[in-house]
C-alpha positions, 0 to 999 in steps of 0.5 A, a space after each residue: 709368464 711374459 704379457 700375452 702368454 697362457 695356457 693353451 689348449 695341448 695334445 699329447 701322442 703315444 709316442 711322448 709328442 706334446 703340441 701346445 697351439 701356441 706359436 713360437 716366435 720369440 725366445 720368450 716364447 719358447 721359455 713360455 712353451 717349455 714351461 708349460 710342457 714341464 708342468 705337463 710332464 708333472 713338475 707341476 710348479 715350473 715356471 720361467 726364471 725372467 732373468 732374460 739371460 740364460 745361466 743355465 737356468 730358463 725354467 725353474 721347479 722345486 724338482 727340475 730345472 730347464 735351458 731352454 735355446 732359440 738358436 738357429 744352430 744346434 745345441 752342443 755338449 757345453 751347452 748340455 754340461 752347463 745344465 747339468 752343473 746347475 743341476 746337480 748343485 741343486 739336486 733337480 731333474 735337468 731338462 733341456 729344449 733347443 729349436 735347432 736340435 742336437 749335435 751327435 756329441 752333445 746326445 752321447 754326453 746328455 746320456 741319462 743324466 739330462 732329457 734333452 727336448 726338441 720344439 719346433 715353432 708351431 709349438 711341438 714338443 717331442 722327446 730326443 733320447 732315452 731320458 726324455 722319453 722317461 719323463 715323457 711316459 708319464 703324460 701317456 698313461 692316460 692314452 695306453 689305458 683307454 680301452 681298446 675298441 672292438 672289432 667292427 661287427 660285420 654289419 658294421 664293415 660297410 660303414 666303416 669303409 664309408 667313414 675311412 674314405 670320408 677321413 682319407 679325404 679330409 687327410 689329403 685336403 687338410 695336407 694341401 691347406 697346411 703346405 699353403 698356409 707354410 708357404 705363406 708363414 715362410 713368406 711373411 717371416 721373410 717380409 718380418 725380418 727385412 726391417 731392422 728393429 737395430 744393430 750393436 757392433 761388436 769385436 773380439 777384442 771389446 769382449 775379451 775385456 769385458 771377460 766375455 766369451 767371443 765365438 766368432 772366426 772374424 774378429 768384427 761384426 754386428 748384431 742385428 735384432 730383425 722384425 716383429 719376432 726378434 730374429 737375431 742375425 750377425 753379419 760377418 764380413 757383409 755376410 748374414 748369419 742367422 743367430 736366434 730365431 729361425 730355422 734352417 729351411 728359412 734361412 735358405 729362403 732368406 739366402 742367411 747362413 747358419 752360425 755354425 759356420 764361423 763359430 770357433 771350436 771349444 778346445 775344451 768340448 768333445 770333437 765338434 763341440 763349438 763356442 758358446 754363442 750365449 754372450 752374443 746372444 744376451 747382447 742382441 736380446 738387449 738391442 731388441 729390448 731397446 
């Protein structure tokens, strides 16, 4: 578990939702958070691979393992069949969290083979498809047998309309104090990621040699790693592309562009599946690594 990292308080719904208070703000982060959600859905040994790189496995169980994405890009079919491979060679649950979420493709292939996992950086974790759910059924049973209350006696009436007003306001309050404390995060994480912690030039050509995947349109770029929470962006043609580490809501704030938009079509995937950014990424990783 990386330093700073521990176990958190967590809270889990009826609907499979799981929230650790944790706050997502770097890959290793979010390997963290996936782990411990892991132990959560009962493979109760699970802990991150520390490897840095990806290879299909993040987290690592005598029952399951994990891929875990950081990425401001959806996460695609390749993706998912990779975790599937390692998977089924180690005969183990697959399991899968992105930050972005899922292309329509990369859901079809999952099926009911891999449970696929979406968090978000405040450290929500909530289930995507049908498997996931499966898993995630275990963590409720606790909720669905807690006995149901009693009909309010109707002396009881007034009171309970009292406590309902008193709780509507504290909903409403507690509503406006987290949309200015979102504004804020927004406005820091701007501030974060305009110092540049360093940059690698990268091509396609350099890539092709090492026998690395290069999936980018252009031919020539660099990859930066941003701020405090190692944001990783490439910059294409003096454009900014945020790569790992923010959201797409954040990226309009940051006047970035998603990476999608100049990742190369995998002619070997389902129609719209993309190029694996992975390579890209492990690279970037190392310049935030210094």
């Amino acid at each position: 578990m990386p330093p700073g990292i521990a176990e958190r308080e967590t809270t889990i719904t009826t609907r499979g939702e799981w929230k650790t208070d944790q706050v997502i703000m770097n890959w290793e982060a979010a390997e963290a958070c996936a782990a411990a959600h892991m132990r959560a859905l009962g493979f109760d040994d699970a802990e991150t691979t520390r490897n840095g790189a990806d290879h299909g496995k993040d987290v690592n169980s005598s029952r399951a393992i994990a891929q875990v994405k950081f990425e401001a890009t959806k996460t695609s079919e390749p993706q998912i069949r990779d975790v599937l491979g390692t998977a089924k060679r180690e005969e183990k649950t697959a399991v899968f969290y992105s930050l972005a979420g899922y292309t329509d493709t990369a859901i079809a292939w999952a099926g009911r083979s891999v449970a696929l996992f979406q968090y978000s950086r405040s450290g929500e974790v909530t289930p995507i498809n049908s498997r996931a759910h499966s898993l995630a059924g275990a963590m409720n049973t606790a909720i669905r047998n807690q006995p149901v209350q009693q009909s309010a006696t109707p002396a009881s009436v007034s009171g309970g309309f009292t406590k309902f007003a008193i709780v509507a306001v504290a909903v409403i309050a507690g509503f406006i104090a987290l949309s200015s404390l979102s504004a804020k995060a927004d406005d820091d994480f701007k501030e974060d990621v305009s110092t540049i912690r360093g940059e690698i030039e990268v091509s396609r050509a350099a890539y092709e040699d090492a026998g690395k995947i290069w999936p980018f349109k252009f031919d020539d770029g660099v990859l930066q790693c941003r701020g405090e929470q190692q944001v990783i962006t490439g910059v294409f043609d003096g454009v900014v592309y945020g790569l790992e580490g923010v959201e797409d809501h954040q990226l309009e704030n940051l006047g970035w562009y998603q990476s999608r938009e100049i990742l190369l079509d995998d002619p070997n995937g389902f129609p719209g599946a993309r190029l694996s950014l992975d390579d890209a990424l492990h690279e970037g990783r190392s310049v935030c690594a210094g």
